[in-house]
Residue frames as qw, qx, qy, qz and C-alpha x, y, z in Angstrom:
[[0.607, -0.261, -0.506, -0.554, 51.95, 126.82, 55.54],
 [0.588, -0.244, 0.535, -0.555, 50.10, 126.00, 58.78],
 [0.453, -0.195, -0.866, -0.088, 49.36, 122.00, 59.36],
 [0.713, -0.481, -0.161, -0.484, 46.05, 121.32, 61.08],
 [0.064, -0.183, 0.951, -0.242, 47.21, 119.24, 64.34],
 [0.638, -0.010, -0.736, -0.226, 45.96, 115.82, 64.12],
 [0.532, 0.415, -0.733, -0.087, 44.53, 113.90, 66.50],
 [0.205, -0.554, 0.797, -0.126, 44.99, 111.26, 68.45],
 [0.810, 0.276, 0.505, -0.117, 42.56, 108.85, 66.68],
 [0.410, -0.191, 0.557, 0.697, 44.91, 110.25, 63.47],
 [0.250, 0.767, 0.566, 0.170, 41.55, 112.26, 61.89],
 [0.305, 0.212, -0.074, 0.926, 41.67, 115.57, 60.84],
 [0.101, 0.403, 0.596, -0.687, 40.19, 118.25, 63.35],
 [0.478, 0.310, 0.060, -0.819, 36.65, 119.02, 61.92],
 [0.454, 0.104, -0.828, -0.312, 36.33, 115.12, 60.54],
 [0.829, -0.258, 0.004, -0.496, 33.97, 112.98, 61.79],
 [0.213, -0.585, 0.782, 0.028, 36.17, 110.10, 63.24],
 [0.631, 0.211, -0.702, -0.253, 36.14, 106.53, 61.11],
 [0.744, -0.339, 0.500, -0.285, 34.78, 103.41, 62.31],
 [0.133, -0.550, 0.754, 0.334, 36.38, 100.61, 62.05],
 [0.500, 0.317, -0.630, -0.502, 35.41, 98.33, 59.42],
 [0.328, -0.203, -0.923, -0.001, 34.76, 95.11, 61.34],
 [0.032, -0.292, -0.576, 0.763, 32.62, 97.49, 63.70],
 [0.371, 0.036, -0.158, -0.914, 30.19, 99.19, 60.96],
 [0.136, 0.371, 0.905, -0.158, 26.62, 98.12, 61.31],
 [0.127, -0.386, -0.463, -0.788, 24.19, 99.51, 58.67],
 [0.158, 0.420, 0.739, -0.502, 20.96, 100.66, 60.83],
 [0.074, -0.549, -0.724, -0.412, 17.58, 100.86, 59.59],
 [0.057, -0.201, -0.347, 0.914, 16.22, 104.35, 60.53],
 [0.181, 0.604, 0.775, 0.039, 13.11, 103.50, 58.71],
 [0.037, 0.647, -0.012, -0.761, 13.15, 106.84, 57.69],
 [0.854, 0.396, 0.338, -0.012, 13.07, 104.96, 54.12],
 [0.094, 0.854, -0.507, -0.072, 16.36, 106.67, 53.26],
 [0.227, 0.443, -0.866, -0.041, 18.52, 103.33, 51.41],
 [0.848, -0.120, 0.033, -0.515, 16.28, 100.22, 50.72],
 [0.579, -0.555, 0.594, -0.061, 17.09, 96.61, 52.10],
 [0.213, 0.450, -0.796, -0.344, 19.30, 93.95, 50.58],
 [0.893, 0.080, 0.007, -0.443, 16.77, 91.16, 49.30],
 [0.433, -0.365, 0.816, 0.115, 18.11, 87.29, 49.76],
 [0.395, 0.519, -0.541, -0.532, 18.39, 84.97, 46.65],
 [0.151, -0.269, 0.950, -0.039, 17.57, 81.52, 47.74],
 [0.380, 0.474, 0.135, -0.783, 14.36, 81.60, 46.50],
 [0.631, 0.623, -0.387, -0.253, 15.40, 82.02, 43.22],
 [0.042, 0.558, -0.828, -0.037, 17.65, 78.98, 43.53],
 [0.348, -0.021, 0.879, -0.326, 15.47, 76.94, 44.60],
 [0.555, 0.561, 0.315, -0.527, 12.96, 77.45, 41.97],
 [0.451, 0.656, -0.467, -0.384, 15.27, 76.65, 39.53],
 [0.101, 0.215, -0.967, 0.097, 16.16, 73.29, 41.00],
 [0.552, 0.211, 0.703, -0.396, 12.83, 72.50, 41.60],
 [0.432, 0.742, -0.215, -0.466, 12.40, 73.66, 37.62],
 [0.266, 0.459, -0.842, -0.094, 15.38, 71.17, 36.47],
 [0.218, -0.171, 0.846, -0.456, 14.01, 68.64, 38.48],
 [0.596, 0.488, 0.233, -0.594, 10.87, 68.95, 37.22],
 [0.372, 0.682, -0.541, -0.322, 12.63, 68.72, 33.44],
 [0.201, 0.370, -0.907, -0.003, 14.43, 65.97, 34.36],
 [0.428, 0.061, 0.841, -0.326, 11.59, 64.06, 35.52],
 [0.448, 0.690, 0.201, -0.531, 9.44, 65.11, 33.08],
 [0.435, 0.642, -0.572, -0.268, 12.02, 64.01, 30.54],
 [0.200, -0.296, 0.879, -0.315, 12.41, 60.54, 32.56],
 [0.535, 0.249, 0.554, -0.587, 8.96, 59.94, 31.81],
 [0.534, 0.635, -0.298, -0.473, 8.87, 60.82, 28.43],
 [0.176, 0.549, -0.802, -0.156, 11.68, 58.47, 27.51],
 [0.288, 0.031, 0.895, -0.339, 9.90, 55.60, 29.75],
 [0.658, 0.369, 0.540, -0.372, 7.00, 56.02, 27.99],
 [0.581, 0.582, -0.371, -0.431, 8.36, 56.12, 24.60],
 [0.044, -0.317, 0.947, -0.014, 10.69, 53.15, 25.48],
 [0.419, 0.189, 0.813, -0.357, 7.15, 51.11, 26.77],
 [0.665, 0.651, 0.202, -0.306, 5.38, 52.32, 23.21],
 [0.229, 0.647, -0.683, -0.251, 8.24, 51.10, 21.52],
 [0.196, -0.094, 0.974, 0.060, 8.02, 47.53, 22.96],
 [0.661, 0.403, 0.528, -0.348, 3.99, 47.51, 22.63],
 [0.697, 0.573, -0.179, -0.392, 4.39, 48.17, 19.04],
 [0.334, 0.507, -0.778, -0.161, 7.17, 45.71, 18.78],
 [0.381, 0.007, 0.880, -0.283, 5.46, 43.09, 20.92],
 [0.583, 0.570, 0.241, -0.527, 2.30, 43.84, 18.68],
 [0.293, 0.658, -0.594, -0.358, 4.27, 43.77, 15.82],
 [0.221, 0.236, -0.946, -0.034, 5.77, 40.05, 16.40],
 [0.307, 0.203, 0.775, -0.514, 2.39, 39.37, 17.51],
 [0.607, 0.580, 0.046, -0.542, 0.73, 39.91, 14.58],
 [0.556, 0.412, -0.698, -0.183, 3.72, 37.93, 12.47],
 [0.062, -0.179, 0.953, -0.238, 3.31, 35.34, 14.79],
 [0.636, 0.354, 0.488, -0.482, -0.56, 35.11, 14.60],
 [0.500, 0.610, -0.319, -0.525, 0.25, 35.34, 10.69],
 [0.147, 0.530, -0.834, -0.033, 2.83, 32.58, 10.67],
 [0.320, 0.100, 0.888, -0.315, 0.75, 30.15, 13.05],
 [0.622, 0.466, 0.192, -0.600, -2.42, 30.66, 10.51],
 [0.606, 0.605, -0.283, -0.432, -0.68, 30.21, 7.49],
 [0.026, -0.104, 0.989, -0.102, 1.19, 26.65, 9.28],
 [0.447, 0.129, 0.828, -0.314, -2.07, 26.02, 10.15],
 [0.633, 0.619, -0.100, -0.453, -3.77, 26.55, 6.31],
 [0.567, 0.517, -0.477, -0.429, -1.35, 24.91, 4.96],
 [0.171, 0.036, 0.907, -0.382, -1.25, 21.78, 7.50],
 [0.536, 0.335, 0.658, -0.409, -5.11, 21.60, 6.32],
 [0.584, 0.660, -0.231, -0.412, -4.87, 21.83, 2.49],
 [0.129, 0.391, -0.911, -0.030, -2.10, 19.30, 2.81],
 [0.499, 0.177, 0.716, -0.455, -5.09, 17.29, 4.83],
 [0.673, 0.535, 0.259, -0.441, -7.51, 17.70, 2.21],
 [0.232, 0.706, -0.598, -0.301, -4.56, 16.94, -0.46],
 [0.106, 0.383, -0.901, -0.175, -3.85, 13.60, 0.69],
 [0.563, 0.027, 0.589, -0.579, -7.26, 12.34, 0.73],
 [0.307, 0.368, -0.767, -0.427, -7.40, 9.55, -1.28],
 [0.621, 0.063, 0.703, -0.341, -9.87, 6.04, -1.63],
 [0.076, 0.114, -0.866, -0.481, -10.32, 3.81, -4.07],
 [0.247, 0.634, 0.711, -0.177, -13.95, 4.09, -3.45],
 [0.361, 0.323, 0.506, 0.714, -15.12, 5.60, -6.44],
 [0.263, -0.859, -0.379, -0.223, -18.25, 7.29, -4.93],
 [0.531, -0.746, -0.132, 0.379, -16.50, 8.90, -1.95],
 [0.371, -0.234, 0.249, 0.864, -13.48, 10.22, -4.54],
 [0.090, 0.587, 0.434, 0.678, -15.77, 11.86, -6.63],
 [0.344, -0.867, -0.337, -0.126, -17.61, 13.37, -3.57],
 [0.661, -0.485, -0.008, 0.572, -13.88, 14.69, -2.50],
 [0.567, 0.018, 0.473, 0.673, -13.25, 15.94, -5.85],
 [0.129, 0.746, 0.584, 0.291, -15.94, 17.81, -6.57],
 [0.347, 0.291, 0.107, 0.885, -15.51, 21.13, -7.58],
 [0.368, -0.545, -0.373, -0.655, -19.07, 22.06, -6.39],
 [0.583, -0.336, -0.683, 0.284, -18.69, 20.19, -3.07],
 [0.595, -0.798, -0.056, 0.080, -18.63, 21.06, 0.51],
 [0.666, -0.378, 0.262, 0.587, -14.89, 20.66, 0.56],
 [0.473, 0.237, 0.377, 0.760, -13.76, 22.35, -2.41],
 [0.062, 0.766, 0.261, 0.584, -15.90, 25.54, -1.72],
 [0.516, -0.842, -0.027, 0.157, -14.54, 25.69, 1.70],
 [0.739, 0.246, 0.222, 0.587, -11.18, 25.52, -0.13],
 [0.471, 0.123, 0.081, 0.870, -11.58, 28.31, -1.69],
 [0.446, -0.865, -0.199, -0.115, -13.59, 30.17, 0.47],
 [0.938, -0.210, -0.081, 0.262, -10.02, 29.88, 2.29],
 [0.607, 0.249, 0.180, 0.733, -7.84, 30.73, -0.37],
 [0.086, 0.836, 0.231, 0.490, -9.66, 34.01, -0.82],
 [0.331, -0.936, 0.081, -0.091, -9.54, 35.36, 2.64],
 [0.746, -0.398, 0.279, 0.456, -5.35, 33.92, 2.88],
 [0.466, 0.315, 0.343, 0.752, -4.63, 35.83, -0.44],
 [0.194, 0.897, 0.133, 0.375, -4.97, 39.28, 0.99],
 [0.573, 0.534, -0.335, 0.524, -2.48, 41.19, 1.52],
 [0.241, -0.356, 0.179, -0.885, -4.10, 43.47, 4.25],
 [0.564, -0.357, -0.731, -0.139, -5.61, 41.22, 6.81],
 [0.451, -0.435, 0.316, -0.713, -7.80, 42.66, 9.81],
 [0.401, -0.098, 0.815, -0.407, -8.68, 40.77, 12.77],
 [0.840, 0.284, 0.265, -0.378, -11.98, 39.56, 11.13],
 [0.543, 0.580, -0.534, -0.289, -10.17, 38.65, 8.47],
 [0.365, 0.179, -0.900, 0.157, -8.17, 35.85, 10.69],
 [0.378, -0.154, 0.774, -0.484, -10.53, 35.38, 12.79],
 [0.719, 0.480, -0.193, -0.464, -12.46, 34.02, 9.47],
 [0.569, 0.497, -0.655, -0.008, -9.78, 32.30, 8.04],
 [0.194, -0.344, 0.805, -0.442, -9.50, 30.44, 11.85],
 [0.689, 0.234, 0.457, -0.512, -13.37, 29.47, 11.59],
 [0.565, 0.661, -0.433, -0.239, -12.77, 28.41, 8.02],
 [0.476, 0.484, -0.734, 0.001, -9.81, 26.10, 8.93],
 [0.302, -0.135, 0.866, -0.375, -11.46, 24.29, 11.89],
 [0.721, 0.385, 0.021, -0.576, -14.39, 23.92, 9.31],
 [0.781, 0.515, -0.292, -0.199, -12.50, 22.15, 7.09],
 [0.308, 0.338, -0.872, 0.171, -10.76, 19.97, 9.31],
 [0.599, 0.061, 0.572, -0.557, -13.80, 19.22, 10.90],
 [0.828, 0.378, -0.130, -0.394, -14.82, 17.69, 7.36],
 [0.348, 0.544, -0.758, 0.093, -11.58, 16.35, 6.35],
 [0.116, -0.305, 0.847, -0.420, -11.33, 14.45, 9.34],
 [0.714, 0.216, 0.412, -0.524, -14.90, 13.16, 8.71],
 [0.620, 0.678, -0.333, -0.213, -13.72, 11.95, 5.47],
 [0.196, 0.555, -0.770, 0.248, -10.70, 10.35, 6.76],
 [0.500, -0.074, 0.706, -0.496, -13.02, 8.43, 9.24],
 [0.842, 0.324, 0.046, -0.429, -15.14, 7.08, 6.47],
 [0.649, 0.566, -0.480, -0.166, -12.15, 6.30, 4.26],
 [0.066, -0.423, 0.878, -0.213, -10.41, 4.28, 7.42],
 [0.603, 0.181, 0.487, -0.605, -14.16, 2.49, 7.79],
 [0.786, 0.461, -0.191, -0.365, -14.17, 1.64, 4.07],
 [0.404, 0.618, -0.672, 0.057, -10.56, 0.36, 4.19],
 [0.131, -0.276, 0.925, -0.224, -11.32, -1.85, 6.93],
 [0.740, 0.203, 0.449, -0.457, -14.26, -3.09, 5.56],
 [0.777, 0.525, -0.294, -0.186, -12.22, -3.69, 1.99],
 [0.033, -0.434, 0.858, -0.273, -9.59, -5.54, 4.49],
 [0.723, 0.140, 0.547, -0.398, -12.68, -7.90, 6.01],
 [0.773, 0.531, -0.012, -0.347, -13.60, -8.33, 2.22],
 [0.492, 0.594, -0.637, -0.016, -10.27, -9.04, 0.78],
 [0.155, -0.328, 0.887, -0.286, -9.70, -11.96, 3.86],
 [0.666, 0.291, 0.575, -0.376, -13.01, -13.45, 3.13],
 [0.829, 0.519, -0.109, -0.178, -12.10, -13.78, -0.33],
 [0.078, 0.611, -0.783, 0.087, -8.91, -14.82, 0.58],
 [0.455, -0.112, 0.801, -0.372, -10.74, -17.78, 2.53],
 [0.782, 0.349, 0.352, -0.379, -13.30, -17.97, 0.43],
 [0.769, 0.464, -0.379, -0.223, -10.81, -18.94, -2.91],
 [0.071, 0.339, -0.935, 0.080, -8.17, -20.95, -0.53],
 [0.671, 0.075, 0.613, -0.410, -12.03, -22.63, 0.41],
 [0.803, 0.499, -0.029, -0.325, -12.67, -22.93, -3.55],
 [0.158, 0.615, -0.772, -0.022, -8.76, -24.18, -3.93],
 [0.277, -0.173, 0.904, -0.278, -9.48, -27.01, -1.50],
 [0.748, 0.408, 0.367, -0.373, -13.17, -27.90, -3.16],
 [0.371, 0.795, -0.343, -0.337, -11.07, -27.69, -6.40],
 [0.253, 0.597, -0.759, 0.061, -8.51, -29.98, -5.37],
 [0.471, -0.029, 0.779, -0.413, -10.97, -32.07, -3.64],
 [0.696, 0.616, 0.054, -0.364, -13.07, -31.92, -7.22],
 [0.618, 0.620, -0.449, -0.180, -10.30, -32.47, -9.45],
 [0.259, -0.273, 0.919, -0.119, -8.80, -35.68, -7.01],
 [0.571, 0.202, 0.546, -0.578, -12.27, -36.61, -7.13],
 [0.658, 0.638, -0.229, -0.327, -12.22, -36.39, -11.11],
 [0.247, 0.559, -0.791, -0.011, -9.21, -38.08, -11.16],
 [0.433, 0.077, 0.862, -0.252, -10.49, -41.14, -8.83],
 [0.581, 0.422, 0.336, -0.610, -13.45, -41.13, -11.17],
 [0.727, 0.500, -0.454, -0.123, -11.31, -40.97, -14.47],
 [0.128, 0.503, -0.853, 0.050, -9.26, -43.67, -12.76],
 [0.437, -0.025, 0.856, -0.274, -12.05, -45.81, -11.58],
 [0.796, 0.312, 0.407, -0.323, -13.50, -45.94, -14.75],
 [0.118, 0.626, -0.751, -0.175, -10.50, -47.01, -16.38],
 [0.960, 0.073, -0.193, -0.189, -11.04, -50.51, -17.87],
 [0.299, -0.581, 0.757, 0.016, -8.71, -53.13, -15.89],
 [0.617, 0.475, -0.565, -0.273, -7.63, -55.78, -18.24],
 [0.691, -0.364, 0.583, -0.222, -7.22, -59.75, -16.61],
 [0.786, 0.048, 0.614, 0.050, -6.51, -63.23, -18.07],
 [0.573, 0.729, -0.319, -0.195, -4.24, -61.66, -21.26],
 [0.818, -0.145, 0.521, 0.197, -2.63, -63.99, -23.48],
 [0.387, 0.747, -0.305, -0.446, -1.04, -63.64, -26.32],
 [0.787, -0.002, 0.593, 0.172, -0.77, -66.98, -28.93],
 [0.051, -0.369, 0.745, 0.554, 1.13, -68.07, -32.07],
 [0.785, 0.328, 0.445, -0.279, -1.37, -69.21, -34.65],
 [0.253, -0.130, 0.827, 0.485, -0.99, -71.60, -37.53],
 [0.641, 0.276, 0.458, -0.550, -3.41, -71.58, -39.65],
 [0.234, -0.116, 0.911, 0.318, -3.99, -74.73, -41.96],
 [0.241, 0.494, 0.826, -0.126, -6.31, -75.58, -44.65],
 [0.101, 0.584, 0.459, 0.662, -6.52, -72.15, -46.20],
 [0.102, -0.130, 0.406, -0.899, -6.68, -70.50, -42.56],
 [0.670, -0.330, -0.537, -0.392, -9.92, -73.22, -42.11],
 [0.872, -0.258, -0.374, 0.183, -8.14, -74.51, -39.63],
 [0.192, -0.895, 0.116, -0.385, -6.52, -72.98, -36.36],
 [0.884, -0.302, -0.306, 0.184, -3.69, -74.20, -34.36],
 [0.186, -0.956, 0.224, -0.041, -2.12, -72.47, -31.61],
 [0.958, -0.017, -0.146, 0.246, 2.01, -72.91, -31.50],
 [0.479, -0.824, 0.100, 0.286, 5.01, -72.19, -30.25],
 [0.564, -0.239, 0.342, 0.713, 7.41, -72.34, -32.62],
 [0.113, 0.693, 0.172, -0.691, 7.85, -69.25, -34.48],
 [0.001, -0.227, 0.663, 0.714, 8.45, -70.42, -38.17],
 [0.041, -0.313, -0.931, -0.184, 4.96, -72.01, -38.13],
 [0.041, 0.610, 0.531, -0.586, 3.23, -68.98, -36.56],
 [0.341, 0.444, 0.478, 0.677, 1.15, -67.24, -39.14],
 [0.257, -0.677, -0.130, -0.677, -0.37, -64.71, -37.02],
 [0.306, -0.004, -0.776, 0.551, -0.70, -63.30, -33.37],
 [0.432, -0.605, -0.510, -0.434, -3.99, -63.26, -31.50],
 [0.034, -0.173, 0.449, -0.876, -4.41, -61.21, -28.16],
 [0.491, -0.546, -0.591, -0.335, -7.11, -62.23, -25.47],
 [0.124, 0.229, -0.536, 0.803, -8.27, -60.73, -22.69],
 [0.219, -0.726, -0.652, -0.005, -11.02, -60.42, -20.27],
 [0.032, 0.364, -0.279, 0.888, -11.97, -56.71, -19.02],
 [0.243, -0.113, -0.764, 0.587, -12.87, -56.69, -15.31],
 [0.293, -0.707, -0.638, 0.081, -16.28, -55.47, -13.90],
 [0.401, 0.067, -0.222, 0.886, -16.35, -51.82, -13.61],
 [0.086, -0.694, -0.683, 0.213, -19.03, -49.53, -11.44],
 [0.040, -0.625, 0.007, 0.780, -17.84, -46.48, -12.61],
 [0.169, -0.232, 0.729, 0.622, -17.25, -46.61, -16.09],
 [0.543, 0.443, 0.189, -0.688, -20.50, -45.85, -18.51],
 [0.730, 0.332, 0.594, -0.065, -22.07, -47.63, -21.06],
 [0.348, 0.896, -0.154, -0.231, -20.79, -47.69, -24.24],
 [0.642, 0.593, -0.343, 0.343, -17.86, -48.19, -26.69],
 [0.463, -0.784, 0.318, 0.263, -14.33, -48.23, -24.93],
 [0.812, 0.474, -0.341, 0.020, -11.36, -48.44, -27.00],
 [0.621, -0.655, 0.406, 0.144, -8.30, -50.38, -25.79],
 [0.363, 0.801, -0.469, -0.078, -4.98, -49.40, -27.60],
 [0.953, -0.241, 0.165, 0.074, -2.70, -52.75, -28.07],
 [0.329, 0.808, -0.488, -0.006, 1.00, -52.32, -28.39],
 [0.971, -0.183, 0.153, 0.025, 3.39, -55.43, -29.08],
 [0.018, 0.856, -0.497, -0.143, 7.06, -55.45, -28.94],
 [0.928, 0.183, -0.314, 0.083, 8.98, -58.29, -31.08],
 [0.838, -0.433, -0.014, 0.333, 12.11, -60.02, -29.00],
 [0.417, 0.380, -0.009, 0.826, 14.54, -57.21, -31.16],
 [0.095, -0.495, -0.659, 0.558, 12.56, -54.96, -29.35],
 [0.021, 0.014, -0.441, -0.897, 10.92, -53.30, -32.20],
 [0.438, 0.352, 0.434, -0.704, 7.23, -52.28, -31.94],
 [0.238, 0.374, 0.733, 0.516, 5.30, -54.73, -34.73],
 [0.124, 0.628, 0.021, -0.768, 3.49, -51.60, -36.42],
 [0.199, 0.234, 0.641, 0.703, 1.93, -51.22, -40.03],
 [0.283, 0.299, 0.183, -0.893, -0.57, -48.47, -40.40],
 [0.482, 0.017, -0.667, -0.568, -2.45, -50.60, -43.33],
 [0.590, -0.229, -0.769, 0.087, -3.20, -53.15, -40.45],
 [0.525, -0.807, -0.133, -0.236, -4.54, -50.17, -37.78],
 [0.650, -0.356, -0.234, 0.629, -1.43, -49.09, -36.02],
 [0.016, 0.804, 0.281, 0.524, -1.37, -45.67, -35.03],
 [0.443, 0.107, -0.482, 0.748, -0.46, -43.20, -32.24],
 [0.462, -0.711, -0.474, -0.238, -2.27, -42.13, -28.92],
 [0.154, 0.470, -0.494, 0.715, -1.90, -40.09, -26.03],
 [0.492, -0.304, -0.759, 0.298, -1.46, -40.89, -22.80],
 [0.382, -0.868, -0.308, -0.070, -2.94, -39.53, -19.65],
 [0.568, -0.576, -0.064, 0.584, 0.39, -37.95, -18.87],
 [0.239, 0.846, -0.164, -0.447, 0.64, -35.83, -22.17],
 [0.359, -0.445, 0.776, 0.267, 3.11, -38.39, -23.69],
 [0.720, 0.346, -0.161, -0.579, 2.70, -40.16, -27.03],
 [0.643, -0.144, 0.714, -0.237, 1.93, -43.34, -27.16],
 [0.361, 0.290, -0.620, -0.633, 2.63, -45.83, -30.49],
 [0.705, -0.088, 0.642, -0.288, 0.43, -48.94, -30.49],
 [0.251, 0.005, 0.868, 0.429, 0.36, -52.04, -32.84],
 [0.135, -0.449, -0.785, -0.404, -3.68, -52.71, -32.59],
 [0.329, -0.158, 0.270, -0.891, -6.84, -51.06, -31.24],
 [0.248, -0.231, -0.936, -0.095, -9.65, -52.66, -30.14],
 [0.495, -0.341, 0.013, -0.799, -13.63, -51.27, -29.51],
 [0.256, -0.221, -0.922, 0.190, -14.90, -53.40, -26.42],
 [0.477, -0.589, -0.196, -0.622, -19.16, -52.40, -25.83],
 [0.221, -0.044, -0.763, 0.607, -18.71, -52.40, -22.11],
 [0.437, -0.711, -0.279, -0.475, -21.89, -52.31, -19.82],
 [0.178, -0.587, 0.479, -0.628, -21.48, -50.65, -16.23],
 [0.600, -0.345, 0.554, -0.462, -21.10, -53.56, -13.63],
 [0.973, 0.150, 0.139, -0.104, -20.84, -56.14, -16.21],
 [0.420, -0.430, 0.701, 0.384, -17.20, -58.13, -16.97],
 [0.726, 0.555, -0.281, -0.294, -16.68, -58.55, -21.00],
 [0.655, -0.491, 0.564, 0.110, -15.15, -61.98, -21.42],
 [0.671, 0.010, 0.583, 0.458, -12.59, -63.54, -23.87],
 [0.330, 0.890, -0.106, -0.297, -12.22, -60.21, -26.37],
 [0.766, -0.125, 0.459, 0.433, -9.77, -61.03, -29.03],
 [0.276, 0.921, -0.193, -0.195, -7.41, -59.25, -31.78],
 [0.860, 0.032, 0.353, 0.368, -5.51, -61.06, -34.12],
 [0.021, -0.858, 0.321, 0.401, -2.35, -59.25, -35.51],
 [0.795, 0.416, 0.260, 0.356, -1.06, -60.56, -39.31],
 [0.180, -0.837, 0.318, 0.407, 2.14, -59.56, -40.77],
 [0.693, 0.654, -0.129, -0.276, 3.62, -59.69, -43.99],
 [0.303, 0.537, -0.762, 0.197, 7.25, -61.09, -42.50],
 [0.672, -0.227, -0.673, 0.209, 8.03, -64.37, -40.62],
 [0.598, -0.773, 0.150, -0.152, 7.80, -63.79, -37.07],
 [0.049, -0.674, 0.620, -0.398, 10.98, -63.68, -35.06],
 [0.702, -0.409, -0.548, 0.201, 11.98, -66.28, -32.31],
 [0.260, 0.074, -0.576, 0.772, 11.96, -65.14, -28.91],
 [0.119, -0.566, -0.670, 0.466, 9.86, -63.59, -26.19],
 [0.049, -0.492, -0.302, -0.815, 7.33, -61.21, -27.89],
 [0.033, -0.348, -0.570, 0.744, 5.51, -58.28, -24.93],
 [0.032, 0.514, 0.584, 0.628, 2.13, -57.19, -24.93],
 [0.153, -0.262, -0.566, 0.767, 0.72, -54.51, -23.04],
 [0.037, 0.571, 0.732, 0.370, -2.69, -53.00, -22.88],
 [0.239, -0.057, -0.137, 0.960, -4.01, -49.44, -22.79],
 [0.147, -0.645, -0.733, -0.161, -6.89, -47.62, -21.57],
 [0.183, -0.925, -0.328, -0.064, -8.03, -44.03, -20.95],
 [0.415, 0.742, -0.391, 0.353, -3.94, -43.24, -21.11],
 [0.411, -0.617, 0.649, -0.169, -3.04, -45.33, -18.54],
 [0.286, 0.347, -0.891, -0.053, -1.72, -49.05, -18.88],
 [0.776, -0.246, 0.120, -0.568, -4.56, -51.71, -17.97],
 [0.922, -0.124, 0.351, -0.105, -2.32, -54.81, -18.48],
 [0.254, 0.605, -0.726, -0.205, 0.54, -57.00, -20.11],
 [0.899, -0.027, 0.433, 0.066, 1.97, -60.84, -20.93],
 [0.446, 0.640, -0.484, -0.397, 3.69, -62.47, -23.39],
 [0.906, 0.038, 0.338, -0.253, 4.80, -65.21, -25.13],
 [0.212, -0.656, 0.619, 0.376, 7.80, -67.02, -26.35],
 [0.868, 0.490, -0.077, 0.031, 8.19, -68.85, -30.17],
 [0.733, -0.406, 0.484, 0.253, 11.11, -70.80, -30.71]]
């Protein structure tokens, strides 16, 4: 077999000889024969402007859901807070209207009333705070409402502080006015007392003698010795008195023998009186003396008889008027 000779570029003879590979250069022979190679950066760029886009566009979203998340949640606790502050402030004004209170009779009835002003703003009140479903009007109602009715209240409260310091005034003026009637009282009832003491009868020039009496008791003789004494006689004068009214007086006579035993017989007008201190008082004798006012009764006498001898010793007499003691003496038998 024949070999073609080769060569010296190493092609075979009737080849076209090879360029080399870093040497080839496509050429455009516009002839339209193999169309150019389109670039791709374009498309790259359109897709990153695309993502971009996405991601902003998803950035946004999120931002604005995030921001309509707080409005409703600001809203939200804005609305229980508008709720919360209403219903402090309702019941902060029912408590008002609760603790209104006066012992003026008129004014509590005009609180009380069922028909009133107050009590139909009440429950005006109640109504619109007992639904469940409140709209703006609703609280803004229920606002107008509760400055209403602390606009009364508080009128109320003004009256009742007005009454209370006018039943304060009152109650110090009657304070004054009975410690004035205390003192007129106690100026009255000294006054009484000076009166019943100045018209107390004052007793003077008492004596008290031993009689004998001789002859069948014809005959009178005063003595001292006590086996001879048949009887004791009691004189006095009562004293001028400018108080003391016309009229009876009685004056209680009480004698004590020298045992100190109170002579006493109820057959012979002894008896028992009280005194001006509450105390009872026994006495022997009484004695009615007509007494005019400014005039002195003189030499009054009261003779005391007894069925036993008289005692020796010193017999006391003492004399009594209006329960107080007008006088005394006495007088010893041997």
């Amino acid at each position: 077999m024949s070999q073609e000779p080769i060569n010296q570029s190493g092609n075979n003879p009737g080849q076209q000889p090879q360029q080399p590979a870093s040497t080839y250069r496509p050429q455009n022979t516009g002839s339209g024969n193999g169309a150019p190679k389109r670039s791709n950066t374009w498309i790259f760029l359109v897709i990153i402007a695309a993502l971009l886009g996405a991601c902003v566009y998803l950035f946004v979203t999120r931002s604005n859901e995030t921001t309509q998340r707080e409005l409703v949640t600001v809203e939200r606790d804005s609305a229980v807070n508008t709720r919360d502050a209403l219903n402090t402030e309702y019941q902060a004004a029912i408590a008002r209207l609760d603790q209104l209170n006066t012992t003026n009779d008129q004014l509590n009835n005009e609180i009380k009333d069922k028909d009133g002003a107050l009590q139909k703003l009440r429950s005006e009140l109640q109504s619109v705070m007992s639904k469940d479903k409140k709209t703006a009007a609703d609280y803004q109602k229920a606002r107008d409402l509760i400055a209403k009715l602390n606009q009364r209240v508080s009128g109320y409260e003004a009256r009742i502080t007005e009454l209370e310091g006018q039943n304060q005034e009152l109650t110090t003026q009657n304070t004054s006015l009975n410690e004035e009637n205390q003192r007129v009282s106690g100026e009255n009832s000294n006054l009484s007392q000076k009166v019943k003491l100045g018209a107390v009868l004052h007793a003077s020039n008492i004596r008290l003698e031993a009689i004998n009496l001789k002859r069948g008791g014809k005959k009178e003789v005063e003595t001292s010795k006590a086996r001879r004494a048949d009887l004791l006689r009691v004189r006095f004068d009562i004293d001028e008195n400018r108080i003391a009214e016309n009229g009876g007086k009685e004056v209680f006579i009480k004698i004590t023998a020298p045992d100190g035993r109170l002579l006493s017989n109820a057959a012979y007008g002894s008896g028992v009186t009280t005194m001006d201190d509450g105390q009872q008082l026994s006495y022997t004798l009484s004695k009615q003396v007509n007494l005019t006012t400014n005039t002195p009764v003189r030499d009054v006498v009261v003779d005391w008889n007894q069925d036993s001898d008289f005692q020796r010793g010193t017999y006391a007499i003492e004399l009594y008027n209006g329960g107080l003691r007008i006088g005394g003496g006495s007088v010893v038998l041997k």
